[in-house]
C-alpha positions as a LaTeX table, in Angstrom:
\begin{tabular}{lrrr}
\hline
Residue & $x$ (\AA) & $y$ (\AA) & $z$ (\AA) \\
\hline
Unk1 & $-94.30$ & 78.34 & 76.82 \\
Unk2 & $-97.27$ & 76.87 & 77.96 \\
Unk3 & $-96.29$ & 76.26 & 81.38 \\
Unk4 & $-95.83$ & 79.69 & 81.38 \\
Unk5 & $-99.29$ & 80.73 & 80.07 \\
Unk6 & $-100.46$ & 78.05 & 82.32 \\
Unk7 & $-98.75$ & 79.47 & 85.18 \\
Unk8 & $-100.22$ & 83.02 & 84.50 \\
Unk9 & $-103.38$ & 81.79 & 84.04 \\
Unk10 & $-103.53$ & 80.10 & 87.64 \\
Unk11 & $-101.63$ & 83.01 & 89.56 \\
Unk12 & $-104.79$ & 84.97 & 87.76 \\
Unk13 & $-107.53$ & 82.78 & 88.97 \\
Unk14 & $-106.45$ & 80.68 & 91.66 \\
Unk15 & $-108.54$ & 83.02 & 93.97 \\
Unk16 & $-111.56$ & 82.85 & 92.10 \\
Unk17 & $-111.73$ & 79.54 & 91.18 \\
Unk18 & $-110.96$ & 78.19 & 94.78 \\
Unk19 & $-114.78$ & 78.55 & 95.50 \\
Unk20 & $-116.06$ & 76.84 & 92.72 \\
Unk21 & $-113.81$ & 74.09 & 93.46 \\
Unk22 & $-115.09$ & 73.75 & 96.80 \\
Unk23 & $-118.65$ & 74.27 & 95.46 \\
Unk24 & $-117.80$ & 71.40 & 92.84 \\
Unk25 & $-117.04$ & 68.91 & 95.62 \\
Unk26 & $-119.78$ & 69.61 & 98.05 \\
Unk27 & $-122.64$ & 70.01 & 95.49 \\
Unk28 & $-123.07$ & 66.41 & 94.95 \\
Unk29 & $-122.53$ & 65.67 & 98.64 \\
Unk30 & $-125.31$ & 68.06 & 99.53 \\
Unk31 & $-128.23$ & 67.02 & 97.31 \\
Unk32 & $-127.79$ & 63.20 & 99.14 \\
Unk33 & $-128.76$ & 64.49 & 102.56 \\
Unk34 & $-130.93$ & 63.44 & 104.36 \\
Unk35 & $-132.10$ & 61.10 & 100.94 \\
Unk36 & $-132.60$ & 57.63 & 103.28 \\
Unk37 & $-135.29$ & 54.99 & 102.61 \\
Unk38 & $-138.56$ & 56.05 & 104.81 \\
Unk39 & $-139.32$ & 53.12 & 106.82 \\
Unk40 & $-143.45$ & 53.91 & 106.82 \\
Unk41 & $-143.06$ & 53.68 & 103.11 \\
Unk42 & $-142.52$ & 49.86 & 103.88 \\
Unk43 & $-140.31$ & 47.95 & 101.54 \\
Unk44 & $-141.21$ & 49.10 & 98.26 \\
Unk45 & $-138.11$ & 49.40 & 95.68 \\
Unk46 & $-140.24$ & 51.44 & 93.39 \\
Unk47 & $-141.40$ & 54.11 & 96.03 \\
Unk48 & $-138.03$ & 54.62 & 97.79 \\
Unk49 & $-136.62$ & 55.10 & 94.36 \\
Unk50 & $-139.26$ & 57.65 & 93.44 \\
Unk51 & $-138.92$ & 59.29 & 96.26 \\
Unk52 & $-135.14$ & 59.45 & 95.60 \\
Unk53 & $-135.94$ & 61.02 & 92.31 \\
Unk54 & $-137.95$ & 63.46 & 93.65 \\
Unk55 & $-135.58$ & 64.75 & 95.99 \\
Unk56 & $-132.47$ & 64.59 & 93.52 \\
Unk57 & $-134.61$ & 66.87 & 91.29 \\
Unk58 & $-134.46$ & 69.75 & 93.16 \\
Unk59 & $-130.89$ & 69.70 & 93.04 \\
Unk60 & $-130.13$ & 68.95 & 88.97 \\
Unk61 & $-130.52$ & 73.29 & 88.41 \\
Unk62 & $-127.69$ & 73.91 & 90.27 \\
Unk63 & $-124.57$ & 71.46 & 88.27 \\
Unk64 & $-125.30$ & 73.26 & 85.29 \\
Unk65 & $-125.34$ & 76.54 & 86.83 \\
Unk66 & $-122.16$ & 75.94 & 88.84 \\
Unk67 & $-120.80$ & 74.92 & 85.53 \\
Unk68 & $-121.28$ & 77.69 & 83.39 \\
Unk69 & $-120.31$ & 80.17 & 86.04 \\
Unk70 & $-116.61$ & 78.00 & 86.36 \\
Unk71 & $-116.06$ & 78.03 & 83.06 \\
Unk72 & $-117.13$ & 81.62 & 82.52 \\
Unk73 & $-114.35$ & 82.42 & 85.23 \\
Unk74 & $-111.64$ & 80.84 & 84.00 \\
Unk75 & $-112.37$ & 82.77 & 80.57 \\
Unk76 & $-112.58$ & 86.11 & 81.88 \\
Unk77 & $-109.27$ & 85.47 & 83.77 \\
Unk78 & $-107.55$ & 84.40 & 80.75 \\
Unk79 & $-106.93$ & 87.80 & 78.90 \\
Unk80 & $-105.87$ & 90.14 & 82.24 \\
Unk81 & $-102.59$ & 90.24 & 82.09 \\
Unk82 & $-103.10$ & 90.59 & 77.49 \\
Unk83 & $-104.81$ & 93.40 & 78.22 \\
Unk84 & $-103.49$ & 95.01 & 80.97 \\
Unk85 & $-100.25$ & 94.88 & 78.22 \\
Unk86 & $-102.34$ & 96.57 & 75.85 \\
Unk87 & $-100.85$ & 92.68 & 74.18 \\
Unk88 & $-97.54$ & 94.43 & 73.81 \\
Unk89 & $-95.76$ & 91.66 & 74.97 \\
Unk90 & $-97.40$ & 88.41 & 73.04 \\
Unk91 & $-96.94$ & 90.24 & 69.94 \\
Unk92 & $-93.51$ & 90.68 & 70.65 \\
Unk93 & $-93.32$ & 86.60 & 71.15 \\
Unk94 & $-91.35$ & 84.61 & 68.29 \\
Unk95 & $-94.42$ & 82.75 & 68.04 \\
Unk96 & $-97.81$ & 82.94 & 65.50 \\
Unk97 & $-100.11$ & 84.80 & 67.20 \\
Unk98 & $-102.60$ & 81.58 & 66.59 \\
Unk99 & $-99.93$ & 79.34 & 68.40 \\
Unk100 & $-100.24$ & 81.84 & 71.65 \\
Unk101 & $-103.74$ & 81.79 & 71.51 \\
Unk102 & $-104.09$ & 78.01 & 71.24 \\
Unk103 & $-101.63$ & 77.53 & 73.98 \\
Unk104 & $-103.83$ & 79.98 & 75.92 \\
Unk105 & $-106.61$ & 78.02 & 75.07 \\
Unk106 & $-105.52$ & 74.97 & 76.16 \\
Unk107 & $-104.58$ & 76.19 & 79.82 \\
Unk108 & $-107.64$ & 77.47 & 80.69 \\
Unk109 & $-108.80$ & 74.44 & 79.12 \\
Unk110 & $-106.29$ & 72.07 & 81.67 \\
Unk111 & $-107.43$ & 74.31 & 84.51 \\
Unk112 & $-111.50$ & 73.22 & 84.05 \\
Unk113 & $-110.08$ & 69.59 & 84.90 \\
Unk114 & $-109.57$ & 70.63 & 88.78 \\
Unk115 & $-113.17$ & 71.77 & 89.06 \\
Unk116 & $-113.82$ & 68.23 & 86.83 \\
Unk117 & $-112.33$ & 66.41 & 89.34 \\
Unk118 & $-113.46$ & 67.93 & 92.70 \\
Unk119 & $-117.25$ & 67.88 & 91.33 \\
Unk120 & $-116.16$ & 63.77 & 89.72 \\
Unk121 & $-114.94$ & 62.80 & 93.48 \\
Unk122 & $-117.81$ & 64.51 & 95.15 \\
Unk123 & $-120.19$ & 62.41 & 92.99 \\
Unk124 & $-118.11$ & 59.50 & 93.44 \\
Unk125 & $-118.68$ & 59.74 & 97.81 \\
Unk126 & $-122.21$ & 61.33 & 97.24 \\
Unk127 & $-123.41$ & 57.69 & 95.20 \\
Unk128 & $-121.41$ & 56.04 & 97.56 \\
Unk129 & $-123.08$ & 56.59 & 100.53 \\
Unk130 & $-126.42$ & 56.04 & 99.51 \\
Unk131 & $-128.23$ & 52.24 & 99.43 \\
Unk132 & $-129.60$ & 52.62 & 95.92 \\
Unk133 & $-133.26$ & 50.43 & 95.56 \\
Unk134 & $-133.58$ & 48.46 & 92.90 \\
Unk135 & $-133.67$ & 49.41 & 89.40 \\
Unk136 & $-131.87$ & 52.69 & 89.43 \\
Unk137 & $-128.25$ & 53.13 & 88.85 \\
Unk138 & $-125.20$ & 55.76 & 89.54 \\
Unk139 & $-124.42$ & 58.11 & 87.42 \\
Unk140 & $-121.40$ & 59.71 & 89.09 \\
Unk141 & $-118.86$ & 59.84 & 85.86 \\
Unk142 & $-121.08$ & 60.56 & 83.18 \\
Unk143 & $-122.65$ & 64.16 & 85.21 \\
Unk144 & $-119.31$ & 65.07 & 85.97 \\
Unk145 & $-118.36$ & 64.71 & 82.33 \\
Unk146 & $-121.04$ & 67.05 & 81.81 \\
Unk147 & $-120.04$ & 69.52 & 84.13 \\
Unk148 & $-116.36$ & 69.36 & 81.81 \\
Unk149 & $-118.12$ & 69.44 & 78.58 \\
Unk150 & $-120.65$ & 72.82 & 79.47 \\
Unk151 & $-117.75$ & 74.30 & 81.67 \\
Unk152 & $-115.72$ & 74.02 & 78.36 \\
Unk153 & $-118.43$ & 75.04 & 75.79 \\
Unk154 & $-118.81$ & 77.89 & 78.28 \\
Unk155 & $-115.32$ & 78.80 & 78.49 \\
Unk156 & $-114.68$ & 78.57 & 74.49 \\
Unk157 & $-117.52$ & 81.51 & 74.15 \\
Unk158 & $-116.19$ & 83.53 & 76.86 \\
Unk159 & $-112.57$ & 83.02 & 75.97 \\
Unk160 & $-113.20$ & 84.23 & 72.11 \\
Unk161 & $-115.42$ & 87.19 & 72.99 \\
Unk162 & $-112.75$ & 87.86 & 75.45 \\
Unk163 & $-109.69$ & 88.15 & 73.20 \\
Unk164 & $-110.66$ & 91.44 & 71.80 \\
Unk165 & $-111.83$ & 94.36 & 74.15 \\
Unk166 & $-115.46$ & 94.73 & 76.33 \\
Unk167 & $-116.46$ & 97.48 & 73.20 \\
Unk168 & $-116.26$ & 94.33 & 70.90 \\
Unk169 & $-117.76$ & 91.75 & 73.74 \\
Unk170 & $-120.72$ & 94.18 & 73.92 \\
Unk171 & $-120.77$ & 94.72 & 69.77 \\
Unk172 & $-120.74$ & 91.11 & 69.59 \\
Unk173 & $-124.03$ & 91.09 & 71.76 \\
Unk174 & $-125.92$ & 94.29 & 70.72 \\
Unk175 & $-125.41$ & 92.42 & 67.24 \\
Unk176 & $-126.83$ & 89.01 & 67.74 \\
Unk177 & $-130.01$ & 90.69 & 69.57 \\
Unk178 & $-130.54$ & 93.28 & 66.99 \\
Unk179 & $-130.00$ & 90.69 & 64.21 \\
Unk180 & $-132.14$ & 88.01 & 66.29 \\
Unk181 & $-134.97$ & 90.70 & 67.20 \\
Unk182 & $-135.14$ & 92.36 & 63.49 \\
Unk183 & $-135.16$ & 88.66 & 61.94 \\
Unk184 & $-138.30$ & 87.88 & 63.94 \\
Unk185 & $-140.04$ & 91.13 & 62.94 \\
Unk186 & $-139.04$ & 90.56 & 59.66 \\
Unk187 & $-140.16$ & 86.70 & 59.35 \\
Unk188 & $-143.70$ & 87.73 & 60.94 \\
Unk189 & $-144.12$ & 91.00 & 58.47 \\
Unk190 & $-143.30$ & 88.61 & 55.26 \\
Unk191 & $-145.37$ & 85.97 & 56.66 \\
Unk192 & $-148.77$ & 88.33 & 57.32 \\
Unk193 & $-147.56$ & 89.94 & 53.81 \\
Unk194 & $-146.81$ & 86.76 & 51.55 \\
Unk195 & $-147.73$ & 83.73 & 53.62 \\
Unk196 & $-150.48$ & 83.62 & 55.73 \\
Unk197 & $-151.48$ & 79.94 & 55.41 \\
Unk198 & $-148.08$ & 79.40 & 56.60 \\
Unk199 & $-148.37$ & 80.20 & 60.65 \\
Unk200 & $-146.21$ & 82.39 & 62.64 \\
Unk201 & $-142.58$ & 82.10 & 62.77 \\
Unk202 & $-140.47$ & 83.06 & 66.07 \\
Unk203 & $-136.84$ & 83.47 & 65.05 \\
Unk204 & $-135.57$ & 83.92 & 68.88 \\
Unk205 & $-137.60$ & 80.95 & 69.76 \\
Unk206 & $-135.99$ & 78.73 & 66.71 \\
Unk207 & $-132.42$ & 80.00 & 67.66 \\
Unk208 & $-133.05$ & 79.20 & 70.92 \\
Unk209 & $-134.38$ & 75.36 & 70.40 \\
Unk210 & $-131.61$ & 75.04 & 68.19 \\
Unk211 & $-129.00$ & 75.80 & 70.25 \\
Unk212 & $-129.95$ & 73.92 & 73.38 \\
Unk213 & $-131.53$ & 70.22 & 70.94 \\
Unk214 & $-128.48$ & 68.34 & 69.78 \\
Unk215 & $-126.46$ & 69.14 & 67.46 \\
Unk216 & $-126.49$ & 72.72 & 68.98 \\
Unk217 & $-123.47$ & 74.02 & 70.92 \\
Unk218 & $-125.86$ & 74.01 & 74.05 \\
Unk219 & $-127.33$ & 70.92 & 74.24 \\
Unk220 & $-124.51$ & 69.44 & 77.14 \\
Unk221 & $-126.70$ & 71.78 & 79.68 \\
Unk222 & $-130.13$ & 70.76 & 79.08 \\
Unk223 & $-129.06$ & 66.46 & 79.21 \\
Unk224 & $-129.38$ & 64.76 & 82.01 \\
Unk225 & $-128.04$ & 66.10 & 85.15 \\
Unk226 & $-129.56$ & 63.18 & 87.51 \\
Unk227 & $-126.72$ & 61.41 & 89.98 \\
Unk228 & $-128.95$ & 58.81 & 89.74 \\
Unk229 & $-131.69$ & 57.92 & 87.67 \\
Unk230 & $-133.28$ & 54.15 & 85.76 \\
\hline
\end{tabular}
């Protein structure tokens, strides 16, 4: 059965991942142009490599971007043809509904490793080509592992919000603002009230550090995104 669900999946997608594929592969190929030592910078190691860095930089936004957006495709693709069913038919499956949904999991999971790979190769050519000075090194694996891991944590959020209807998507988010908003007011009325002495508390800005320092969920997307770096 999971050929089948993987099957579905791709006839689903194939169309809108093909650009993010493509995106994947060229990315890394695009931030190294045109990144070639200066020769009226003379033979300085330290200043081409700076220089490197500096250029690289402007490009690190963009592989977290690119993979969020692949993984948040792949999860909206996953539940069309569930809900176009009105999920008649994988109800109707002599399987546990959490078997179908782990097996629909996984192939949106499996799918991620083509955008893995065409982003992995592209950093593989894009490090390649370049005459690295002294005292920096390649990163080409270890960013493209990174792509996998936030396309993934990505996809995971999308894919369970997904599995019930938009109305519960947009609950899901009207709730964790209202709770998020209401628990700030709250922490800065008991605060004034009760503690003064102890400073102001932002509950939005705590949620928010905690998610993205490790060991929050988000913490794969604000790493290191540098192809190369010391």
């Amino acid at each position: 059965m999971f050929k089948q669900l993987l099957f579905v999946h791709w006839k689903g997608v194939k169309i809108g991942l093909l650009p993010f594929v493509l995106a994947a592969f060229g990315l890394p190929l695009m931030a190294v142009q045109g990144i070639t030592p200066n020769p009226e910078m003379g033979a300085s190691s330290t200043i081409q490599g700076a220089q490197m860095l500096y250029n690289l930089q402007v490009w690190v936004p963009f592989f977290p971007l690119l993979a969020t957006l692949t993984g948040v495709t792949v999860a909206l693709t996953a539940w069309n043809w569930d809900h176009r069913g009105e999920h008649v038919y994988p109800l109707s499956l002599p399987v546990a509904r959490w078997q179908y949904v782990l097996m629909k999991m996984g192939a949106g999971a499996a799918l991620l490793l083509i955008p893995f790979g065409a982003v992995w190769f592209g950093n593989l050519l894009a490090t390649a080509s370049l005459e690295i000075p002294e005292g920096l090194r390649a990163y080409p694996t270890a960013v493209a592992v990174r792509f996998l891991l936030t396309s993934l944590v990505m996809y995971a959020l999308l894919f369970a919000m997904g599995a019930g209807t938009m109305r519960t998507a947009v609950w899901i988010i009207v709730g964790f603002l209202v709770v998020t908003v209401a628990g700030g007011a709250l922490a800065d009325f008991l605060t004034e009230a009760f503690f003064p002495n102890f400073g102001s508390f932002n509950l939005m800005e705590w949620v928010v550090q905690k998610s993205l320092e490790w060991p929050g969920p988000f913490e794969v997307v604000t790493g290191s995104w540098m192809l190369i770096d010391v």
